[in-house]
LOLOVO-500223 format. One record per residue: residue number from 1; x, y, z of N, C-alpha, C in turn. Coordinates in steps of 0.1 Angstrom, whole numbers, plus 5000, padded with zeros to 4 digits. Layout:
N
[site NUM [X Y Z] [X Y Z] [X Y Z]]
...
This chain:
298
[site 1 [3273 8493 5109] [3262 8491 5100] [3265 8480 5090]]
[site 2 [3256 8471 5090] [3259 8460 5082] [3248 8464 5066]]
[site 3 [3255 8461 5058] [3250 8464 5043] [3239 8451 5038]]
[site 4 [3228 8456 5032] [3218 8451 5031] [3220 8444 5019]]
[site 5 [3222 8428 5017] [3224 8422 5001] [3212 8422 4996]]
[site 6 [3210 8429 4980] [3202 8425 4975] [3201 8411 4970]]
[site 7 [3185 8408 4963] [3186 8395 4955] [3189 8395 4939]]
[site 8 [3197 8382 4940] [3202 8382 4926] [3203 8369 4922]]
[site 9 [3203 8367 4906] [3205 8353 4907] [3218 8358 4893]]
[site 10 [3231 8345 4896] [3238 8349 4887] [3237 8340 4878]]
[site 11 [3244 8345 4866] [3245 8338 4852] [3242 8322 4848]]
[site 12 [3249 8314 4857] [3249 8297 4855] [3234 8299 4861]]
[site 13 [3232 8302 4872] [3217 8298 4876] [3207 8302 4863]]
[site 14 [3206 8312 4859] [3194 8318 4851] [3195 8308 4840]]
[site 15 [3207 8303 4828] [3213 8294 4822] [3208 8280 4824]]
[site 16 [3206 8275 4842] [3198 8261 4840] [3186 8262 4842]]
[site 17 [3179 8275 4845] [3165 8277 4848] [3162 8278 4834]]
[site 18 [3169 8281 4822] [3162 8284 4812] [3164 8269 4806]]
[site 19 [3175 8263 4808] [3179 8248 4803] [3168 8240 4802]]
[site 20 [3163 8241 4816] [3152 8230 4820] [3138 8235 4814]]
[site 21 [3134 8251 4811] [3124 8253 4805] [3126 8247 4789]]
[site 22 [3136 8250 4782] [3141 8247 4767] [3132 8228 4767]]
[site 23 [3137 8218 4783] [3134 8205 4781] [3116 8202 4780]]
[site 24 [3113 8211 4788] [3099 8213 4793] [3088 8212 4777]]
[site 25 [3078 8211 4779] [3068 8209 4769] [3068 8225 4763]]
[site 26 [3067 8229 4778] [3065 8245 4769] [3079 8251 4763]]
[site 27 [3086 8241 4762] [3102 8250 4756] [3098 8246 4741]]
[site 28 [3097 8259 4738] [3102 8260 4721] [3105 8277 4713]]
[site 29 [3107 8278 4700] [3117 8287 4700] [3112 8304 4706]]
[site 30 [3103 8302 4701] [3097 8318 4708] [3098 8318 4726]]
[site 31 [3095 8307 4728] [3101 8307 4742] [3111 8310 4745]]
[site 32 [3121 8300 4738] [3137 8305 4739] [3139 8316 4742]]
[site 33 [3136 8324 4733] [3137 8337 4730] [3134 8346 4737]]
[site 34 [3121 8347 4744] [3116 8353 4753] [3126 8353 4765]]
[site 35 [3128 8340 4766] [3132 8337 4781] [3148 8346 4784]]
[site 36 [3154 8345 4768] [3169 8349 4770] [3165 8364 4770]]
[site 37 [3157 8370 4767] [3154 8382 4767] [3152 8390 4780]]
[site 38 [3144 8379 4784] [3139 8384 4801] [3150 8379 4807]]
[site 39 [3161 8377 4807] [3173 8367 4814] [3181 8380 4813]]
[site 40 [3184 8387 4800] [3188 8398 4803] [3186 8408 4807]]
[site 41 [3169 8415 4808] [3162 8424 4814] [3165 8424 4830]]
[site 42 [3164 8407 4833] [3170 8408 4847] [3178 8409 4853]]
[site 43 [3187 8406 4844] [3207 8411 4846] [3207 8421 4846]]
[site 44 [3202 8435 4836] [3198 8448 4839] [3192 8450 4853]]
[site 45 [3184 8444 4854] [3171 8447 4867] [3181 8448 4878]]
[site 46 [3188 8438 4879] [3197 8432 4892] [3207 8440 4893]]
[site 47 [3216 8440 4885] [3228 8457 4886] [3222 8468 4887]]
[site 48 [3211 8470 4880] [3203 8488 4886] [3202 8483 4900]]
[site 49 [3191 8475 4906] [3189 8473 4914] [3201 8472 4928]]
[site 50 [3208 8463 4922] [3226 8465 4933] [3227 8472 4935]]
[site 51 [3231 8485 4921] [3240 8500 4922] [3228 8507 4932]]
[site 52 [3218 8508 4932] [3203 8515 4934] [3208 8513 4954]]
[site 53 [3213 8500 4954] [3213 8496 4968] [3225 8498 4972]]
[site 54 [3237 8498 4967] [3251 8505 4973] [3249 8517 4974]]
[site 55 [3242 8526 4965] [3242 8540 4967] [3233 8542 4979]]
[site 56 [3223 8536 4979] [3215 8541 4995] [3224 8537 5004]]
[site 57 [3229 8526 5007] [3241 8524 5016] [3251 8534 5018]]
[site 58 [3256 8535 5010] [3263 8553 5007] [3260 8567 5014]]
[site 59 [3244 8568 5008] [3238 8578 5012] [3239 8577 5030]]
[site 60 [3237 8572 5036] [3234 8561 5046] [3242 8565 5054]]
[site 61 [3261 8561 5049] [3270 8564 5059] [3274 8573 5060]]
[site 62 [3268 8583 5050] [3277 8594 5043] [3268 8605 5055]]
[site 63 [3255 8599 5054] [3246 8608 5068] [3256 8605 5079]]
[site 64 [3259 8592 5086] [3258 8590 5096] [3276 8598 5099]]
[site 65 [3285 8596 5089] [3299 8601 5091] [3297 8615 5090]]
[site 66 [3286 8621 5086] [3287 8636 5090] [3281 8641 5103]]
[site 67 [3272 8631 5109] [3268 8635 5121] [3276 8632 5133]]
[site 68 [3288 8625 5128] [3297 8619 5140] [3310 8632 5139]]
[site 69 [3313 8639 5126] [3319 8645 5123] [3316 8660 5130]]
[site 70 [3303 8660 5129] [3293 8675 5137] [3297 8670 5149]]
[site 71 [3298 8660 5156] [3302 8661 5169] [3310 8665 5172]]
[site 72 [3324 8661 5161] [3334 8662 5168] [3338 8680 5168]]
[site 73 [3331 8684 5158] [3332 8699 5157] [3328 8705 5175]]
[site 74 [3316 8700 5174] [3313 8706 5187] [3318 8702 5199]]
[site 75 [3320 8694 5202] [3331 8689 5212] [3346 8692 5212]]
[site 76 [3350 8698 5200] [3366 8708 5201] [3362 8718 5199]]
[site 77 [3348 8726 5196] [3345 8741 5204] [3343 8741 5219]]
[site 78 [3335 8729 5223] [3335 8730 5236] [3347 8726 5246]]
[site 79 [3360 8721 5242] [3368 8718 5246] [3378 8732 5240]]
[site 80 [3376 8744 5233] [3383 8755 5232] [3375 8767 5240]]
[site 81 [3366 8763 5245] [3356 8773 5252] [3360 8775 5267]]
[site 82 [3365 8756 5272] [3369 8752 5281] [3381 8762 5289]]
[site 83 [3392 8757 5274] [3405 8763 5279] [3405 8778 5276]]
[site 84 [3397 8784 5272] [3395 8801 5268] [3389 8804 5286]]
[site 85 [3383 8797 5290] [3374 8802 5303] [3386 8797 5313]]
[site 86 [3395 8786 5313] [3402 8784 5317] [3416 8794 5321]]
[site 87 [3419 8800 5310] [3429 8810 5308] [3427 8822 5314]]
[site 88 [3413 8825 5309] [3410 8837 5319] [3403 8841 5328]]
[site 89 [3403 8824 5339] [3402 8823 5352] [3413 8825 5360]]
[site 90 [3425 8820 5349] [3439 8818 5357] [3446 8837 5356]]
[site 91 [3438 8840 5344] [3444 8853 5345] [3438 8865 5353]]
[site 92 [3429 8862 5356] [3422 8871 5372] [3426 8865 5386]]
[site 93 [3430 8854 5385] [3437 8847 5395] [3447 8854 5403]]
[site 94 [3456 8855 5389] [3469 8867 5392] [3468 8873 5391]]
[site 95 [3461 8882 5385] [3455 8898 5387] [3453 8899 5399]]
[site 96 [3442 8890 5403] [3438 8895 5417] [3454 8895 5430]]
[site 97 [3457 8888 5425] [3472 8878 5434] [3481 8890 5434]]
[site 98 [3483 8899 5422] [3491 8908 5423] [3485 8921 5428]]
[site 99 [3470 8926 5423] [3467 8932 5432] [3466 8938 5444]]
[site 100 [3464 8924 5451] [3466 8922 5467] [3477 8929 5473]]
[site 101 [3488 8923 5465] [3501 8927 5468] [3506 8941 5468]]
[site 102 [3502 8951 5457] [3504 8960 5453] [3495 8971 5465]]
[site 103 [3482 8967 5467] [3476 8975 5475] [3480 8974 5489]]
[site 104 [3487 8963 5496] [3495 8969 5502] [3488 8954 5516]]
[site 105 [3498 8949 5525] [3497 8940 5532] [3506 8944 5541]]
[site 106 [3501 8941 5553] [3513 8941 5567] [3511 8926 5575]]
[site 107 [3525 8926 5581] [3526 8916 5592] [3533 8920 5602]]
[site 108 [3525 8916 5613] [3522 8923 5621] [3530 8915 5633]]
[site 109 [3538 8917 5643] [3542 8911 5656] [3543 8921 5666]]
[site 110 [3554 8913 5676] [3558 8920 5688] [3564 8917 5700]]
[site 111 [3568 8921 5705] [3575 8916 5718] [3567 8925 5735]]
[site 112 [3574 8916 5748] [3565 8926 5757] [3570 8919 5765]]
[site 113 [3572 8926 5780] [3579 8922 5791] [3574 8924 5803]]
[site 114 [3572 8918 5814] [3559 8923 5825] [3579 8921 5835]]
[site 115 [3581 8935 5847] [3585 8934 5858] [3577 8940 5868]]
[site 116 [3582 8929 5878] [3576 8928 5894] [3583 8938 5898]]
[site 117 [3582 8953 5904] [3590 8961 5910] [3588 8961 5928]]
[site 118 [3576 8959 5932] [3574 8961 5947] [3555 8954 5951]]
[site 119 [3561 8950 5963] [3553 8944 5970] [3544 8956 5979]]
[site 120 [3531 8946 5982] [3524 8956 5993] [3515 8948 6005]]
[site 121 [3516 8952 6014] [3511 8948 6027] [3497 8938 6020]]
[site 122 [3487 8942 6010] [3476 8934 6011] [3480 8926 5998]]
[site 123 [3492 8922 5996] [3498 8909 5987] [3494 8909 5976]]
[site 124 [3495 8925 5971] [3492 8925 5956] [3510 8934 5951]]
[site 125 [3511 8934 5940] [3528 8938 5939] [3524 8949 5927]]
[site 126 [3533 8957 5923] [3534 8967 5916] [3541 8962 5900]]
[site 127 [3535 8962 5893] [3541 8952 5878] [3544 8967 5870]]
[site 128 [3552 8965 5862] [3554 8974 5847] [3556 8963 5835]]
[site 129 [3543 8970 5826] [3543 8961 5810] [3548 8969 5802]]
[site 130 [3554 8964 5790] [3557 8969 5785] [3558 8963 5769]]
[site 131 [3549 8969 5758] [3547 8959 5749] [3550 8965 5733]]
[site 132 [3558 8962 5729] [3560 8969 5716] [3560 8961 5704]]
[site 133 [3550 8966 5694] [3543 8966 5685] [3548 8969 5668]]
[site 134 [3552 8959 5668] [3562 8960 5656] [3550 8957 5636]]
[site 135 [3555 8962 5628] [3543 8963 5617] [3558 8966 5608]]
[site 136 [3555 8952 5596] [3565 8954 5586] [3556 8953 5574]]
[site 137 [3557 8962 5566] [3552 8963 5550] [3560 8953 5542]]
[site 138 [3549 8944 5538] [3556 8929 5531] [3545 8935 5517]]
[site 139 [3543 8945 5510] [3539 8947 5494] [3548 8954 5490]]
[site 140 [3543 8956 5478] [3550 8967 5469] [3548 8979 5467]]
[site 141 [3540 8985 5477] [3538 8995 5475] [3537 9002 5488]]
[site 142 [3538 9015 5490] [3535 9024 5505] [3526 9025 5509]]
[site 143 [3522 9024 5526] [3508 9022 5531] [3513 9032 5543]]
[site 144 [3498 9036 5549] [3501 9046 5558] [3491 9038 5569]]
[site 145 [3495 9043 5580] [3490 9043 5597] [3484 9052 5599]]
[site 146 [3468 9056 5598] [3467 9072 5602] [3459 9069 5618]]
[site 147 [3458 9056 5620] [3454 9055 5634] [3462 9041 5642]]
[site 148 [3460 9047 5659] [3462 9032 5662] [3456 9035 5677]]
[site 149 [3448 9027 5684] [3441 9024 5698] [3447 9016 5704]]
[site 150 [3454 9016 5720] [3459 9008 5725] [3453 9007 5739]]
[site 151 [3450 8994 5741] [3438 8994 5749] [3443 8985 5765]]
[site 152 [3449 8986 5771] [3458 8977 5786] [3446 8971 5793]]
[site 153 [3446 8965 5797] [3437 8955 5806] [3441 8943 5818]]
[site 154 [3430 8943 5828] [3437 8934 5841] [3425 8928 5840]]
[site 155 [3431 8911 5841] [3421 8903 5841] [3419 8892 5854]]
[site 156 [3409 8891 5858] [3409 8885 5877] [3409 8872 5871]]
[site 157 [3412 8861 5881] [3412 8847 5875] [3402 8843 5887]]
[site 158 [3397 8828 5878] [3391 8822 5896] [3403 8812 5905]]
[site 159 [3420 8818 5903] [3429 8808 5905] [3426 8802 5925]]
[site 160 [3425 8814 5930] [3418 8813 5945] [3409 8803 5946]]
[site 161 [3398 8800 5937] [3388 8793 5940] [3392 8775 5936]]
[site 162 [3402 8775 5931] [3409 8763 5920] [3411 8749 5935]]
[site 163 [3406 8740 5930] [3414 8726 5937] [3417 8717 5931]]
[site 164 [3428 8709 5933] [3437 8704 5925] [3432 8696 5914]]
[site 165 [3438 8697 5904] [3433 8689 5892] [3419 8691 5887]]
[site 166 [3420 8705 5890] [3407 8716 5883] [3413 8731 5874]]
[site 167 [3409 8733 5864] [3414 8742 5857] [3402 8753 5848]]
[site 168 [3407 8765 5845] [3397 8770 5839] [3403 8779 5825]]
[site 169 [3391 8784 5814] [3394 8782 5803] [3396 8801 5804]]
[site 170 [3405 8803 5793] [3412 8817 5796] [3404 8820 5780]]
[site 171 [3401 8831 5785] [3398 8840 5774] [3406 8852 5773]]
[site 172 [3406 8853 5760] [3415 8871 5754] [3407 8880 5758]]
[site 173 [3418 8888 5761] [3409 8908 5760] [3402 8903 5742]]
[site 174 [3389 8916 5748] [3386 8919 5734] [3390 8936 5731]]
[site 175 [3390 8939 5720] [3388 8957 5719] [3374 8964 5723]]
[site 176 [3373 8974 5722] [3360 8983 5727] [3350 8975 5713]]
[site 177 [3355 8971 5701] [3349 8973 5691] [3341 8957 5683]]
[site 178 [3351 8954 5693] [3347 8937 5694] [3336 8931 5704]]
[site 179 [3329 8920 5706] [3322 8916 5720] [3331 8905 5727]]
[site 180 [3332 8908 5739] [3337 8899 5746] [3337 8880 5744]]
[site 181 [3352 8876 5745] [3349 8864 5744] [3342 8860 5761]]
[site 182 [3338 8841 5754] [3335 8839 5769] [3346 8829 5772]]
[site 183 [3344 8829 5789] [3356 8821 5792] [3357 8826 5811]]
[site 184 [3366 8822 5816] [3365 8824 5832] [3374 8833 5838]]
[site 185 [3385 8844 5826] [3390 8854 5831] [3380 8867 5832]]
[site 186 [3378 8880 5839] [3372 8890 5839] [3380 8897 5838]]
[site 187 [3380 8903 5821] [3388 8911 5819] [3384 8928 5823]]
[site 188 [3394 8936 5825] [3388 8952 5829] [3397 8963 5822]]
[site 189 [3392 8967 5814] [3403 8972 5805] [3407 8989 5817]]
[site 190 [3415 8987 5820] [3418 9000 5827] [3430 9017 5820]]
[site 191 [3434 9011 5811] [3441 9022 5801] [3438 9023 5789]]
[site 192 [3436 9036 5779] [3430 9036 5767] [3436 9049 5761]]
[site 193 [3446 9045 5752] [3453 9060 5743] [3450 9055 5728]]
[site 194 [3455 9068 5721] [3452 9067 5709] [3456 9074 5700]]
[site 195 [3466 9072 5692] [3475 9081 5678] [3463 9079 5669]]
[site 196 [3468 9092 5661] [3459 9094 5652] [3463 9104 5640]]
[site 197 [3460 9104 5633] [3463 9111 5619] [3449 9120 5612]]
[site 198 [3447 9129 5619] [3429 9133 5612] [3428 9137 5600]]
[site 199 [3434 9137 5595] [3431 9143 5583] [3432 9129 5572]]
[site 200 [3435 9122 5578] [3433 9103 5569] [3427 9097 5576]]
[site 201 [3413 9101 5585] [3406 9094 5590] [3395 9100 5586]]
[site 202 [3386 9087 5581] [3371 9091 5580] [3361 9097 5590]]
[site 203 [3349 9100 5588] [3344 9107 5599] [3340 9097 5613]]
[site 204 [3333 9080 5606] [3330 9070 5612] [3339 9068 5621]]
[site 205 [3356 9068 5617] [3364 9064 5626] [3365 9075 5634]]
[site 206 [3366 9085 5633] [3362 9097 5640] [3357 9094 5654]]
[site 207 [3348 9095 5652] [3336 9090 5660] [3337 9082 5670]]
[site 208 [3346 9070 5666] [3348 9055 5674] [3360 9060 5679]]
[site 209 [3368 9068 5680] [3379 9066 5686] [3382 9083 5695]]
[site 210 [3366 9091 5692] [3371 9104 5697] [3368 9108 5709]]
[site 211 [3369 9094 5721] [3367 9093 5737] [3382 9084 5743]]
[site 212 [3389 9087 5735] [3398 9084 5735] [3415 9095 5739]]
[site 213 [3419 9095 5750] [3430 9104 5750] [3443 9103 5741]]
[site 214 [3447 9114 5737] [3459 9111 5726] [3475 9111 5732]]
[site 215 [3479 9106 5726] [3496 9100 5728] [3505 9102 5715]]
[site 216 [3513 9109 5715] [3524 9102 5708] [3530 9088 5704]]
[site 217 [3531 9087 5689] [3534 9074 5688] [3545 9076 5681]]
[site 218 [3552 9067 5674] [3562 9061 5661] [3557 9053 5651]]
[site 219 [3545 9047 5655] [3535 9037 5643] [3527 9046 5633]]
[site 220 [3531 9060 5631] [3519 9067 5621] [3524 9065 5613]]
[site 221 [3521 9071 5602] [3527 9080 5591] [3529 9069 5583]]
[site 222 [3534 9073 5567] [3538 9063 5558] [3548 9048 5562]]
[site 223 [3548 9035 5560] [3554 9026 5557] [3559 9025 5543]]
[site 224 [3569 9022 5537] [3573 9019 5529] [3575 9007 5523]]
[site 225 [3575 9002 5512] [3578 8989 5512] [3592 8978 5515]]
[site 226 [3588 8970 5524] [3600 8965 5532] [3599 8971 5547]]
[site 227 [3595 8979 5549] [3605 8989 5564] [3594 8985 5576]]
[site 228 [3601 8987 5586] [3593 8979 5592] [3593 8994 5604]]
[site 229 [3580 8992 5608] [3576 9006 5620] [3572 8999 5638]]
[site 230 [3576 9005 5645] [3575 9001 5660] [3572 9009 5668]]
[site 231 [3561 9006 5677] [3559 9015 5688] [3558 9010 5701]]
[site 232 [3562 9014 5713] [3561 9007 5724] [3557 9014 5732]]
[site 233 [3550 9005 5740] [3544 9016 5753] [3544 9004 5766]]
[site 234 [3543 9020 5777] [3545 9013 5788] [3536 9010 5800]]
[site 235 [3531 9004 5805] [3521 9008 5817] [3525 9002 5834]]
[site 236 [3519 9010 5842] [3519 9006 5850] [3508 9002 5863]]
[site 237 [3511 8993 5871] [3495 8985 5875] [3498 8976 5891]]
[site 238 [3488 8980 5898] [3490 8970 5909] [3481 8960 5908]]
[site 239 [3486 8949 5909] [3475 8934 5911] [3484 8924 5915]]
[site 240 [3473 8912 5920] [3481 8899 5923] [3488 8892 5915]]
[site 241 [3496 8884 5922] [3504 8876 5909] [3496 8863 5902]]
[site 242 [3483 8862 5908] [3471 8853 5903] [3469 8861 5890]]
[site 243 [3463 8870 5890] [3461 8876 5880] [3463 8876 5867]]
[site 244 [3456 8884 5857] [3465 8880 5840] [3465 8899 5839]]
[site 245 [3474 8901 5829] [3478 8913 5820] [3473 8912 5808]]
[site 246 [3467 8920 5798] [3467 8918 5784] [3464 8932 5776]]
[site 247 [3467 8932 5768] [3466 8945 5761] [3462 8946 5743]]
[site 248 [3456 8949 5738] [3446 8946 5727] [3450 8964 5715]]
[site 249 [3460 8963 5706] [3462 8974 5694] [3446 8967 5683]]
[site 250 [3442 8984 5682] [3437 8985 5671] [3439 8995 5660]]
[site 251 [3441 8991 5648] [3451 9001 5636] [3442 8997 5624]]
[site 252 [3444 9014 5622] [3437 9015 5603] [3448 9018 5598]]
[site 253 [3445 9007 5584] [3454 9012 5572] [3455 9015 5559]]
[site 254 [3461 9031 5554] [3456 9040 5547] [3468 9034 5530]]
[site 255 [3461 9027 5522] [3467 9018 5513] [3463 9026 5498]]
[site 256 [3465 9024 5485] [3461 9026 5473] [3445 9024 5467]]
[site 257 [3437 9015 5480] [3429 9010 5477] [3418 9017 5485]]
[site 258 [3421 9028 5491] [3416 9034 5504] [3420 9028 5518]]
[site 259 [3412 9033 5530] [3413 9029 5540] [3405 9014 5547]]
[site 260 [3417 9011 5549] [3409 8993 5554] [3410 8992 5569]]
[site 261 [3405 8980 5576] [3403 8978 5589] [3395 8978 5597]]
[site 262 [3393 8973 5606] [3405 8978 5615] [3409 8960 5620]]
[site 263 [3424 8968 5620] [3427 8953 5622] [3437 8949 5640]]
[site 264 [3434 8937 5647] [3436 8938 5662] [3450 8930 5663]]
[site 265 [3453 8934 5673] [3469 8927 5676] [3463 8926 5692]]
[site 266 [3465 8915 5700] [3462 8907 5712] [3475 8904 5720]]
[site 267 [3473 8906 5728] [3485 8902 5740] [3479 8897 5753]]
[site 268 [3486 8887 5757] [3481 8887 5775] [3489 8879 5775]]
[site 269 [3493 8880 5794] [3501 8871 5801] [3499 8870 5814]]
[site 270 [3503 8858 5821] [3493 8859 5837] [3506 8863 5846]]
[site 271 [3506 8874 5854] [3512 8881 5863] [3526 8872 5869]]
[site 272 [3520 8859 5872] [3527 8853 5879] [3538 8845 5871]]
[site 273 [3540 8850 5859] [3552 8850 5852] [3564 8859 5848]]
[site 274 [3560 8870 5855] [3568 8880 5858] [3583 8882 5862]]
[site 275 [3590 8890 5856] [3604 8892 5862] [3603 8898 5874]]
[site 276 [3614 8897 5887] [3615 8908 5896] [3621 8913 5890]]
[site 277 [3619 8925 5894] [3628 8941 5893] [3642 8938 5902]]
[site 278 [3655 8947 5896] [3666 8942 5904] [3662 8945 5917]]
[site 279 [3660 8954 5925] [3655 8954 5937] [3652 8942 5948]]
[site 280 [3644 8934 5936] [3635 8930 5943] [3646 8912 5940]]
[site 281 [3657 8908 5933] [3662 8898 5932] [3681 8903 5934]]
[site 282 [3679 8892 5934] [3699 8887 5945] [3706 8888 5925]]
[site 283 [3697 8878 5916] [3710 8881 5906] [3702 8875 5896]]
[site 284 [3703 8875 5881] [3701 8869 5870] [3696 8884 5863]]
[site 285 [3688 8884 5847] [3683 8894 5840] [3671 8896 5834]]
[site 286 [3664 8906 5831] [3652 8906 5823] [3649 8901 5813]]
[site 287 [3639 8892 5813] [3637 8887 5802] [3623 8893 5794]]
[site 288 [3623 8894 5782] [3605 8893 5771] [3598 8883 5771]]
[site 289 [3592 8881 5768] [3576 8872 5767] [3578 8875 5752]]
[site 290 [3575 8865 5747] [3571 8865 5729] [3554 8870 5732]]
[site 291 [3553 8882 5718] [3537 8882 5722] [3532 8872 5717]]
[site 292 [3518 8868 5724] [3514 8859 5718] [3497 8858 5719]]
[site 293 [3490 8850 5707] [3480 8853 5705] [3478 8860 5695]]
[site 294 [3484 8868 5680] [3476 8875 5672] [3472 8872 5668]]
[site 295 [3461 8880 5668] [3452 8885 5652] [3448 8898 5651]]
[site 296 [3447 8894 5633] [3441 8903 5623] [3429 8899 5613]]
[site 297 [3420 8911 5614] [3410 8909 5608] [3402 8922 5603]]
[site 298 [3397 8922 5595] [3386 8935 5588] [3377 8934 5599]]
């Protein structure tokens, strides 16, 4: 803001304006007089007038430096509002983060082995799977197993119908509880057992799992934190070596937070990867299959 000069006339000027009146016809003493009178009225006039005009200038910045000053107020509340909302975004963050932890998380693998034991006149062979189901508590706290579905399945291929440098797309087992993917295997689920813990199962799960024959497991009961639980099971199945194998766990788990789930563990493998049985080979040893394919999901 640039400052507004008043008008003024200083001393030497007023001095020859009255000089030249003093020369003038009309200069004489009462004039004189008058004139130095009003010379000083306007030297008064002119300083009120200045001071009159610095002060409004004053007034002026003194508005404008308090409304720049109100900003700044409000712009370091809204920049402490910021970091207050900030803080205690970050601290439900962890909350939540340790929460998680506390109520309890598993991870989930496994291993599984398919042998070829015997052949049969219409060129389908006698396989044994065998797939064990491993669950390690990675929280802080103890979680329980009060159920688990294990569901075996034979899946036809179109490998018979295949000519060279033609391929088709493989789909996973699904569980009873899932819908089938799509894809060009026809899966058939042909075995279905089921551990269970009733008295830590809701009635809903009740329900879904009570067509189901029971088995003995090792996967129930409390986990601890750190320890890791395994159960393995075994089946047995005639099909071609075209064919696929796969087998689909489903498990609730009983945490601080209540009962969650259900969460799936997937397996499959195509027949014709199989070990012989010693019987059936001259020399070498059984090998596993890494499972492969999991998931988990609510």
């Amino acid at each position: 803001m640039t400052p507004r000069r008043p008008f003024t006339l200083t001393r030497g000027e007023l001095a020859a304006i009255i000089s030249r009146l003093d020369r003038s016809r009309a200069g004489g003493a009462a004039t004189g007089s008058f004139l130095e009178n009003l010379s000083k009225l306007l030297q008064v006039l002119a300083i009120v007038g200045g001071g009159a005009w610095v002060l409004l200038d004053y007034f002026e910045f003194k508005k404008t430096n308090n409304e720049l000053t109100n900003k700044q107020l409000e712009l370091a509340l809204k920049t402490a509002e910021l970091s207050q909302s900030s803080t205690m975004l970050n601290n439900q963050l962890n909350q939540l983060k340790l929460t998680r932890t506390v109520q309890g998380r598993l991870e989930v693998g496994g291993d599984s082995s398919v042998v070829r034991s015997a052949k049969f006149p219409d060129d389908t062979f006698l396989y044994r799977l065998q797939i064990t189901l491993k669950v390690k508590n990675i929280s802080d706290s103890t979680v329980s197993v009060p159920a688990v579905v294990t569901e075996q399945f034979i899946g036809k291929t179109p490998v018979a119908a295949l000519k060279s440098e033609q391929a088709f797309l493989v789909n996973v087992p699904s569980s009873w509880l899932r819908t089938p993917t799509l894809g060009s295997v026809e899966w058939s689920r042909v075995v279905a057992v089921v551990q269970r813990v009733p008295d830590q199962i809701d009635e809903e799960i009740e329900k879904q799992i009570a067509n189901f024959p029971l088995t003995p497991g090792g996967l129930l009961g409390e986990i601890r934190s750190g320890e890791l639980a395994n159960w393995t099971a075994s089946f047995v199945l005639k099909a071609r070596s075209e064919d696929m194998v796969g087998a689909v766990a489903t498990f609730w788990v009983q945490g601080e937070d209540g009962l969650r789930g259900p969460y799936t563990f997937t397996y499959y493998e195509i027949l014709s990867e199989a070990e012989d049985a010693h019987s059936l080979k001259t020399e070498g040893q059984l090998t596993g299959n890494q499972i492969s394919s999991p998931a988990a999901g609510r």
